[in-house]
N, C-alpha and C positions, 0 to 999 in steps of 0.2 A: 724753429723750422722742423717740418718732420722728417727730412732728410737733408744730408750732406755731400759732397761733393770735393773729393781729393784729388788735386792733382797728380799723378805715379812721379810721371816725369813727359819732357819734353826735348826731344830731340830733332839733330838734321839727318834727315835719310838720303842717300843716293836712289835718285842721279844729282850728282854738285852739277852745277851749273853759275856760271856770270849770273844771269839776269833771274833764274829760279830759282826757290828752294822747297824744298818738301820738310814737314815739320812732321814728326809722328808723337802724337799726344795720347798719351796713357792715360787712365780717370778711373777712379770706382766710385759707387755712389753706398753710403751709407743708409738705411732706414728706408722709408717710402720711397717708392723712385718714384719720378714726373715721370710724365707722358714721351718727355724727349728734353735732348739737350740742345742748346744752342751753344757751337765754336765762333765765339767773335775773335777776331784779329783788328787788333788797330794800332794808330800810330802810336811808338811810345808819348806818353806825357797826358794822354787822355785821362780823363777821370770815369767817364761812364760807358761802355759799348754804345756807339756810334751809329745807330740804326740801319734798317737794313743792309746796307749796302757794306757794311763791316762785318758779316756773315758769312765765316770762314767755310764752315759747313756744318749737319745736323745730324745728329747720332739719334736711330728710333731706340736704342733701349733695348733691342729684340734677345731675348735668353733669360735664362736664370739668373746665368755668372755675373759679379758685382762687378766685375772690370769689362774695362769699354776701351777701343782704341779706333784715332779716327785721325787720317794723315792731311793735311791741310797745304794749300799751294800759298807762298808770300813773295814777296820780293827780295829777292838775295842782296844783302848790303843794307837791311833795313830793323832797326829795332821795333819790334811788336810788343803791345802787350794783349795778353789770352785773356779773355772771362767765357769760362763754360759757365751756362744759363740754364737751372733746371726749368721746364714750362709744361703747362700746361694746358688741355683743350684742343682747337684745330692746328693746325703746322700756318693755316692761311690767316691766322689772326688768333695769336696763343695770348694768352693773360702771361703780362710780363712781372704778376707779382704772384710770390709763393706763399703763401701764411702775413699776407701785407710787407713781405719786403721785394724791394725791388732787388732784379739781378743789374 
């Protein structure tokens, strides 16, 4: 692939809440950047990001700086697993493979 994608780290940020939570996700992308990221959240135990509707939220990329942060709403009391998605092309229908692999 012509770029990479680290995760810093993943945290909970206040406000705590029973039924919210707020997750602040750190990233930097090595080498080529995509056009944009995609933040999936799904339930733990998945194997592949779960289409649309598992679309945490979308970081454009905008700056120089290699590091990116983008804070995401989940359900408090609930294990997630993350896949940041580099992609490419429209936001309305992005090619979900990078150099032929799938995110």
């Amino acid at each position: 692939m012509a770029f990479e994608i680290r995760i810093q780290s993943i945290q909970q940020v206040q406000p705590y809440t029973a039924n919210d939570a707020k997750l602040l996700i750190q990233f930097s992308i090595l080498g080529i950047k995509p056009d944009f990221v995609q933040i999936y959240a799904v339930n733990y135990g998945e194997t592949t990001p779960a289409g649309l509707g598992a679309i945490a939220d979308t970081n454009d990329l905008t700056g120089p700086d290699p590091f990116y942060t983008n804070v995401i709403d989940v359900l408090a009391g609930s294990i997630y697993t993350i896949w940041l998605c580099g992609r490419t092309g429209d936001k309305d229908n992005p090619d979900d493979q990078i150099d032929g692999v799938y995110c």
